[in-house]
N, C-alpha and C positions, 0 to 999 in steps of 0.2 A: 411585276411577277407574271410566271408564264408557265404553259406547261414545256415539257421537255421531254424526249424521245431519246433512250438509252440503249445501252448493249444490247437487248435482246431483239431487238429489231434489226440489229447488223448480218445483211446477208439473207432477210426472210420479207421485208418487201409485202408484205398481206396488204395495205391498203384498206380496211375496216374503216379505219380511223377519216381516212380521205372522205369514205361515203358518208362518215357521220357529221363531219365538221360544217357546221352551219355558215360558215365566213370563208372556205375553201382557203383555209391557211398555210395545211399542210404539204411541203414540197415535196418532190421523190429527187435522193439525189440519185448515185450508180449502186451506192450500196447499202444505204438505208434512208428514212424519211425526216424531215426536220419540221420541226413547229416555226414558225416566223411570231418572234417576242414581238414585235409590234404590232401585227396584224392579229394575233390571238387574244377574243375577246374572254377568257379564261372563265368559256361557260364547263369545261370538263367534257361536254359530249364526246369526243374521242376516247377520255380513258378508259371507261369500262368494255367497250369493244375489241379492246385490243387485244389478241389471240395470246400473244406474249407475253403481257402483260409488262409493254416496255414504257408506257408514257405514265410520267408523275410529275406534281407540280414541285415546280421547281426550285422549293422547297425542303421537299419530301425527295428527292434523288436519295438514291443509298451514296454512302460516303463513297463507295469503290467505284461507283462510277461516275463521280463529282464531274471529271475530265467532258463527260458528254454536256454538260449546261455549257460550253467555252464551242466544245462544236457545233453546237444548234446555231451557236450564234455565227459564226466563224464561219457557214455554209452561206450567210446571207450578204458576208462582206462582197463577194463576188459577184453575188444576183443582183444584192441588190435589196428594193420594194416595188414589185412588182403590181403588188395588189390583187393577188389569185394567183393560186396555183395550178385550176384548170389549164389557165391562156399559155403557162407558159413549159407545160410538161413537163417529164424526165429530162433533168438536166445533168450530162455526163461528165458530172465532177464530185467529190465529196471533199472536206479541209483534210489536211495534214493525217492528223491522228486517225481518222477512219481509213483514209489510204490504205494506213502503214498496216493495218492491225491485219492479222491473221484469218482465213478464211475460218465464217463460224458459223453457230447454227444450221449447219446441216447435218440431213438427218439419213 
């Protein structure tokens, strides 16, 4: 289990979460952030920080946004395990379904 980064993060990019994570697990894709299931040691320090209030464990997703636990995952088939997210920046791609989805949270 893992934690996992949903809708409300799509399009808002805050980074909180980045400065809190103790294992720098957290990646930034183009248009939201992803948790790396393997590298998250599922201490929680990201989720109370999050201005959104978009990261929950992964577990606890709301049903409606079930679709975001497949994309967290689905962002790493690409990268990869890098082993940090500092080293290896914004990477300007996101999976399938965050592509598609409609520009949001703005305000």
């Amino acid at each position: 289990m893992t934690y996992v980064i949903a809708e409300p993060c799509v399009d808002v990019l805050d980074k909180a979460c980045i400065e809190e994570c103790p294992v720098d697990c957290i990646y930034e894709g183009e248009r939201m952030l992803y948790i790396h299931p393997d590298e998250c040691v599922d201490c929680g320090a990201c989720e109370p920080v999050c201005p959104v209030e978009a990261i929950f464990y992964e577990d606890d997703v709301p049903d409606e946004w079930d679709a975001y636990v497949a994309a967290n995952v689905d962002f790493f088939d690409e990268l990869g395990s890098p082993g940090g997210a500092a080293k290896v920046g914004q990477k300007p791609f996101d999976p399938p379904f965050i592509k598609e989805l409609p520009p949001m949270n703005e305000e």
